[in-house]
N, C-alpha and C positions, 0 to 999 in steps of 0.2 A: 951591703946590698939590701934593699928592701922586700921584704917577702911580700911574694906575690898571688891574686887570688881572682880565679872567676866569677865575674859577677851572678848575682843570684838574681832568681825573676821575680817581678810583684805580678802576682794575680788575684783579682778579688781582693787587695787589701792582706794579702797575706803574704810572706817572703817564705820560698819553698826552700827547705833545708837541704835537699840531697843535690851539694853543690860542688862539684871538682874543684882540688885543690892542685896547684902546683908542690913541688914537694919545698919544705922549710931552707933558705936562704938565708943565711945572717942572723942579724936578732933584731926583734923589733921592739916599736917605744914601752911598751907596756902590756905587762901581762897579769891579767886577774885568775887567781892560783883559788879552783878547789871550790867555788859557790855554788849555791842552791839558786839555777836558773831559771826565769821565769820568763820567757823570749816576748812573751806581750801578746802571743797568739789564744790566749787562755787556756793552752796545755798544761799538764803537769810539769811542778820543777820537776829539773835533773842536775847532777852535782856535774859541773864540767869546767874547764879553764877558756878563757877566754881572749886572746890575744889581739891587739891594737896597732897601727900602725901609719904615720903618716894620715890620722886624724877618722882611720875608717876600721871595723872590725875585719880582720884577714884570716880568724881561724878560730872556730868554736868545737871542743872535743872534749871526752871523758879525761883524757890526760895529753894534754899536749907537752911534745919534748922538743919547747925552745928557747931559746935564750932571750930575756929584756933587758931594756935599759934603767925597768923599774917596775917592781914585782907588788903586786896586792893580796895579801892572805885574805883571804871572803871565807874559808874554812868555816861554816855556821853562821854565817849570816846568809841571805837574800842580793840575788842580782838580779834588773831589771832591766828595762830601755827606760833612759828617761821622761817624764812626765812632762805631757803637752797641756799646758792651761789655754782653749779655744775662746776663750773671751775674759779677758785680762784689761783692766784699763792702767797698768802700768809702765804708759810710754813716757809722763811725766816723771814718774819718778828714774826711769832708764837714760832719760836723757838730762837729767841732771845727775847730783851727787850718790845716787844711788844707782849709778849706769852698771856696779859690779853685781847687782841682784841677788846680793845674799839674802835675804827674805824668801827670794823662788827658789834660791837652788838648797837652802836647808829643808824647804819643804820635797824635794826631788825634782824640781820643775825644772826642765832644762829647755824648753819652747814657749813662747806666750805667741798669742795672735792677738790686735791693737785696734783699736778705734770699733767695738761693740756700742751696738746701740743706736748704730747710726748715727756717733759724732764722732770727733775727729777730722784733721784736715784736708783740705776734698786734695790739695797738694801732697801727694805719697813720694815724690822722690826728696822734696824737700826734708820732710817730714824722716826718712830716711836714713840722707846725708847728714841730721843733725843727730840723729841717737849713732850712726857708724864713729861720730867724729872723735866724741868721750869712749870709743869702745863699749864693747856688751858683753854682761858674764852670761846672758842668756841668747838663744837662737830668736829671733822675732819675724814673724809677715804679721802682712797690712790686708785690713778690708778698707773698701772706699764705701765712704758712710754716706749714708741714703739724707740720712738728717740734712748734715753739711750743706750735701748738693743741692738739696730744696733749699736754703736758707742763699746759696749764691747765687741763684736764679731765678726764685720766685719769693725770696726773705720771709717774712713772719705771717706773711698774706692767708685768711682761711679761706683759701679757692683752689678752685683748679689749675694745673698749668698749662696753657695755651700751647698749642702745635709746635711751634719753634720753641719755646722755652722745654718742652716736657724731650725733643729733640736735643736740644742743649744739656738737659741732666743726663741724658744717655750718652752725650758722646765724652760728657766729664767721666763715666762712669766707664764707657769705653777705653776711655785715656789710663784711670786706674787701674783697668786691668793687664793693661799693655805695660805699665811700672813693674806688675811685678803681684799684683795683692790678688789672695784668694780667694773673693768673691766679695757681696756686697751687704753690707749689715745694715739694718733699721731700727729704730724705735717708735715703734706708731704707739705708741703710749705718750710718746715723750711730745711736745710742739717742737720746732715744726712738722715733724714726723706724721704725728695724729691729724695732721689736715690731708694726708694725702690719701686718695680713693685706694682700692684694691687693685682696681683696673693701670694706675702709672704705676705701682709697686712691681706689679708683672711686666709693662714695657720695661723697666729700668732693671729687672730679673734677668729679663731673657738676654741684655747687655751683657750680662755677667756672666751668661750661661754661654754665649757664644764664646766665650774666651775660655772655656774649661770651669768658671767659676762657681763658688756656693751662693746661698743665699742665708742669713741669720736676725733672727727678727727677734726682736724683745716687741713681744706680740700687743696688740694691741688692748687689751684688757686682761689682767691678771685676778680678778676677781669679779664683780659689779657694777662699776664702773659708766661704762658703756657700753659695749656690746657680750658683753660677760667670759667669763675665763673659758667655755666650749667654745662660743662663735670665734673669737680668737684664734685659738689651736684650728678652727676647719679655715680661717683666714689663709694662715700657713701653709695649708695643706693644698687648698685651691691658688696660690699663689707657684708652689710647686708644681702645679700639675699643668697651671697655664704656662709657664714659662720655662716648663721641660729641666728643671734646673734641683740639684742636691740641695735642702731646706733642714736650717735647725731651726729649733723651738729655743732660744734663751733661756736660759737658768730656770725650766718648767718649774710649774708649782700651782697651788691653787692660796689664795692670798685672803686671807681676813676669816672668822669663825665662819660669816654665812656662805663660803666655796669647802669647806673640808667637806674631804669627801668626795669632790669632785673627780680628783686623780683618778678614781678608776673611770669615767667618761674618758676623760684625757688619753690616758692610756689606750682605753679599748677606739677611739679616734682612728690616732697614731695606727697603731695596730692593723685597724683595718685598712686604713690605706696604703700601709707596706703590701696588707698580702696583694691588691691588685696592680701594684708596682710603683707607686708613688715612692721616690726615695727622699724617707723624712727623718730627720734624729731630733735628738736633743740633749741638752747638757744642763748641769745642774749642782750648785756647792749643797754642800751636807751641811746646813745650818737652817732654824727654826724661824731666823729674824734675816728679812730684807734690809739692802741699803737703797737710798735715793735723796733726795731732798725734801724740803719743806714743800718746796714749791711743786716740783712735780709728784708729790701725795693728794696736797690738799688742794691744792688751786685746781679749779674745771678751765679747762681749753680753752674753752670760749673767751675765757678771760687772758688769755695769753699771746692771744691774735693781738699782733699788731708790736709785738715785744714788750720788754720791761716797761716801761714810759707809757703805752697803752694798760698795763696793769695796774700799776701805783697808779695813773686817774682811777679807775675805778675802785680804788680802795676809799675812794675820795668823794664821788661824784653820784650820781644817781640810781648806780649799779650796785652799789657800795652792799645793800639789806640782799640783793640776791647772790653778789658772791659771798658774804659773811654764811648764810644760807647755803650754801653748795660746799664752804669750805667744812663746817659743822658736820652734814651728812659725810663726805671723805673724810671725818676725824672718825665716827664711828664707824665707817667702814675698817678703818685701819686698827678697830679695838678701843680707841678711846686716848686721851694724853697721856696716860699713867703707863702706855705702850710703847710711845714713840719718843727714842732717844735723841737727844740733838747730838753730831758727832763731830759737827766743825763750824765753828760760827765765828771767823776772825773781828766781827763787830764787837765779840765779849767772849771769850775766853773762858770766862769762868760758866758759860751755859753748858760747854762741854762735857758730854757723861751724864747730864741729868736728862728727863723725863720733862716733857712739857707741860706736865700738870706742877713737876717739884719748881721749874721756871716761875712760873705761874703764883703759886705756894711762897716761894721766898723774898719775889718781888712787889707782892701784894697786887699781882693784878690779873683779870681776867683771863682766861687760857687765847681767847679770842685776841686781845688784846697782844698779848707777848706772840703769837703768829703772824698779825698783824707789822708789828713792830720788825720783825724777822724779816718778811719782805721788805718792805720799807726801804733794809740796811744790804736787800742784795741775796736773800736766799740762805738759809744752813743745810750743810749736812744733815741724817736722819737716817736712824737704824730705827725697824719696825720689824716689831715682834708679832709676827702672825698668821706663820704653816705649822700646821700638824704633823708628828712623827709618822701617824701611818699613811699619809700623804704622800713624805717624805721617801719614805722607806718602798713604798709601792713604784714609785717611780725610777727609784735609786737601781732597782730588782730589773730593769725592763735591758735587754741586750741591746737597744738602739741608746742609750743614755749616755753619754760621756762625761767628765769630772769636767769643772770649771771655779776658777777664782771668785769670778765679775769681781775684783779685789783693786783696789788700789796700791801705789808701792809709796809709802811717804814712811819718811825717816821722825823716831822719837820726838814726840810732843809737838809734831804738826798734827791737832788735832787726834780726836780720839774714833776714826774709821772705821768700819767695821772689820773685826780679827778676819775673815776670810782670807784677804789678801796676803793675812802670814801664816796663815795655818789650814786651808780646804784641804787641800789634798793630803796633808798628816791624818786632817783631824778624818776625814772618812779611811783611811786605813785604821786609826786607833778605836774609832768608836763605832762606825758600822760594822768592819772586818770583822777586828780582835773582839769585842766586848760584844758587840749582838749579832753578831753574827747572820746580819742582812745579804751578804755575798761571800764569796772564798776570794782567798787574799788575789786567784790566777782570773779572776773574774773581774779583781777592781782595779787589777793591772793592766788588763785590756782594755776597761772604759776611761785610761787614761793614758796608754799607748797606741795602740798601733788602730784603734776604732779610730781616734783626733786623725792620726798622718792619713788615716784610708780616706774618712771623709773628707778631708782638705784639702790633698795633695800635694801632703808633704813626702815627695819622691827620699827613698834611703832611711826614712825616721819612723821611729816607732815600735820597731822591732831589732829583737839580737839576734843576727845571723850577718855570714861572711858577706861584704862589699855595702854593705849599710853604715852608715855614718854614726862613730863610737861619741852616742849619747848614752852614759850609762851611770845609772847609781846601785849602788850596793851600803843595802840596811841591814837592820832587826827587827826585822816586824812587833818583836814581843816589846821592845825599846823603843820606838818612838812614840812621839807624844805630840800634839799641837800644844803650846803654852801662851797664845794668845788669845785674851778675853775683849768682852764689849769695856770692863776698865781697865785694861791695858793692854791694844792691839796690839801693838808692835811688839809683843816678844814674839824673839825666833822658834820656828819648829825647831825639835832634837831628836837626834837620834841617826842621821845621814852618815852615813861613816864616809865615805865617798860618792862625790860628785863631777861623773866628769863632763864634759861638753867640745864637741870634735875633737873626742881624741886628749887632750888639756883637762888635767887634773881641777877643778873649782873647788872642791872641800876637799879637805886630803886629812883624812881621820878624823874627821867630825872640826876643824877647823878651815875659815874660810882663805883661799888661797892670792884671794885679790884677781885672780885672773880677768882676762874677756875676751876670752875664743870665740863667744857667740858670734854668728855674723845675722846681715839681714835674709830672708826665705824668701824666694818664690814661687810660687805655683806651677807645679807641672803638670801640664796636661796627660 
């Protein structure tokens, strides 16, 4: 017989403890014996057991007296709710060979949300039905990307969209929300993205907003750019506040030497607009160095209208001296070549891991030139080294900030990505917690539980308490480690002793189980 359990209420994003129980029936699938718990709400641990059952927590206590079918000593380690990464571009690698997501789940990630940035395909059931098919060791929901949908309906064009077409991105947008996805992501940084006014960001918002959903922008300027790293953040903020709708800030940050410092505007922004109720977050990996491309660093927009084939002309044609010009100042923006790694370039393999000045340096030619060339062959990877710690760390401190990947999931020697994607979330436990001590360990456990499912609406997740869905990992705080670098991403995090996902063991004593309980999420109102 299966033990039985009163559901518990969400209020405010928080799951209330004091929750009637049924008395113990039978025995259930698994019982975590004796951990130091930390439920996700940033309360103090407490040492309690914690019992599992048909995929959902039935019973959290100082000592529970009952029987499993499979017992976990946590005696001195850490119990959590599993780790939510809110903007993860690891559907690629989930729906191919890497569908079991050992990468996320050694890191504790037991949820990714997909298609950030505003790309991804504007088709979500599809898109779905292809990562459910191989199975998922992780939980996943869908945003419908803002990108995409301009690119289906108004393509590479830098204009406005006309009545019926800007109608038509909203009812594609309507559509994705009706699938199933938790709100709607952009990249106005990114083309097409960055052609789009503030004014259709907010109609195609308020789409999302009708349907229960968020809204997540990789903001339009992250440093000087164009409208600069403040106008951006109040973009956001006025984008929230016209379309009455929940708003994060993408991976915040202030980007290149002449924005440090910035962070505390940013912050005190944000801030203020919480206090008179704008509800605004954001999220943020614990690393120095950005990832993106060659192309969306250095290339200006202007020159992107029209797509690729509009670009390469003008690398050619009578544009040629003012995009070479435009790309020059975006290099020093970004600190200069000896900054920006190239991290995947399948035209040449061996640029992988170097510096676009060592490029440059080895093949006797101009830094301009081998840029050049790069496009040419279809765009690289690009990690760039250029936030500041106490930028970092100011932001990382702010109760509205939640963890995030922005991470790729690619298997050994597909290029060299940046480590986030294997190691964010270890590595801000090991290195902000443990070592400087920027937050307490029950602090950075909530900006990576039960802050994600409150803001998103992921109904049951985020939190450990009875009738919540057993996402749960049990570590060592003092033992783990991120062990992936800029040369060599893909080592796994250590140190997870267990990882489960509804309920289904995925690492089971610091080894990976092969499982894939994960299913797909959707959004509850």
């Amino acid at each position: 017989m299966r033990f039985r359990v009163i559901a518990g209420v969400l209020l405010a994003g928080t799951l209330l403890m004091s929750i009637a129980l049924t008395p113990v029936e039978g025995e259930v699938d698994l019982l975590i014996r004796g951990g130091s718990v930390l439920d996700g709400s940033a309360a103090q641990a407490r040492t309690a057991d914690i019992a599992i059952d048909a995929g959902r927590i039935v019973a959290i206590d100082a000592h529970l007296s009952v029987t499993a079918r499979r017992e976990i000593d946590a005696h001195g380690l850490t119990v959590t709710p599993g780790f939510i990464d809110g903007h993860s571009h690891a559907a690629g690698g989930l729906s191919g060979r890497l569908n079991t997501a050992v990468p996320l789940l050694a890191q504790g990630i037991t949820t990714v949300i997909i298609n950030p940035d505003g790309g991804g395909p504007v088709d979500l059931s599809e898109q779905a039905s292809r990562l459910a098919a191989r199975g998922l060791g992780v939980n996943v929901a869908q945003f419908v990307p803002h990108g995409s949908v301009r690119r289906a309906v108004v393509g590479m064009a830098d204009r406005a969209p006309t009545s019926p077409e800007l109608a038509r991105m909203a009812s594609l947008v309507a559509d994705g929300m009706r699938e199933g996805a938790v709100g709607l992501s952009s990249g106005l940084y990114y083309a097409p993205g960055s052609f789009a006014s503030t004014d259709e960001v907010i109609a195609l918002a308020r789409a999302a907003a009708a349907a229960g959903g968020v809204y997540s922008s990789h903001i339009r300027d992250e440093s000087d750019y164009s409208i600069g790293v403040v106008a951006a953040v109040d973009e956001v903020i006025r984008i929230a506040e016209g379309a009455q709708i929940t708003a994060i800030v993408s991976h915040l940050k202030a980007l290149g030497p002449q924005t440090w410092g910035k962070a505390a505007i940013l912050v005190d922004h944000i801030a203020r607009a919480r206090e008179r109720g704008v509800r605004i977050f954001a999220d943020q990996y614990p690393y120095d160095a950005s990832g993106t491309s060659v192309v969306a660093a250095l290339v200006p927009r202007w020159a992107e209208a029209g797509g690729r084939a509009a670009l390469r002309a003008h690398l050619s044609g009578d544009d040629r001296d003012r995009l070479l010009g435009d790309i020059r100042t975006n290099l020093r923006r970004r600190g200069g070549p000896a900054t920006l790694v190239v991290s995947d370039y399948s035209a040449n393999r061996s640029y992988e891991g170097l510096t676009l000045e060592q490029i440059a340096q080895r093949s006797d030619r101009t830094v301009d030139a081998v840029i050049v060339g790069i496009i040419r062959n279809g765009d690289a990877g690009l990690v760039s080294f250029n936030m500041s710690d106490a930028d970092i760390e100011l932001i990382m401190r702010q109760p509205w900030t939640m963890t995030c990947t922005d991470g790729d999931l690619r298997a050994e020697g597909d290029g060299k990505p940046h480590p986030r994607g294997y190691g964010a979330f270890v590595r801000k436990l090991a290195v902000y917690v443990r070592q400087r001590g920027v937050l307490t360990l029950s602090d950075a456990v909530r900006s990576m539980t039960s802050l994600p499912a409150s803001v998103y609406g992921l109904k049951d997740r985020g939190m450990l308490a009875p009738g919540t869905w057993a996402d749960v990992i049990v570590f060592d705080p003092a033992a783990i480690s991120d062990r992936a670098t800029y040369s060599a991403p893909q080592r796994l995090a250590t140190g997870m002793a267990y990882v489960i996902v509804n309920g289904v063991i995925a690492i089971d004593d610091g080894r990976p189980a092969g499982t894939t309980s994960g299913r797909m999420l959707q959004r509850r109102r």
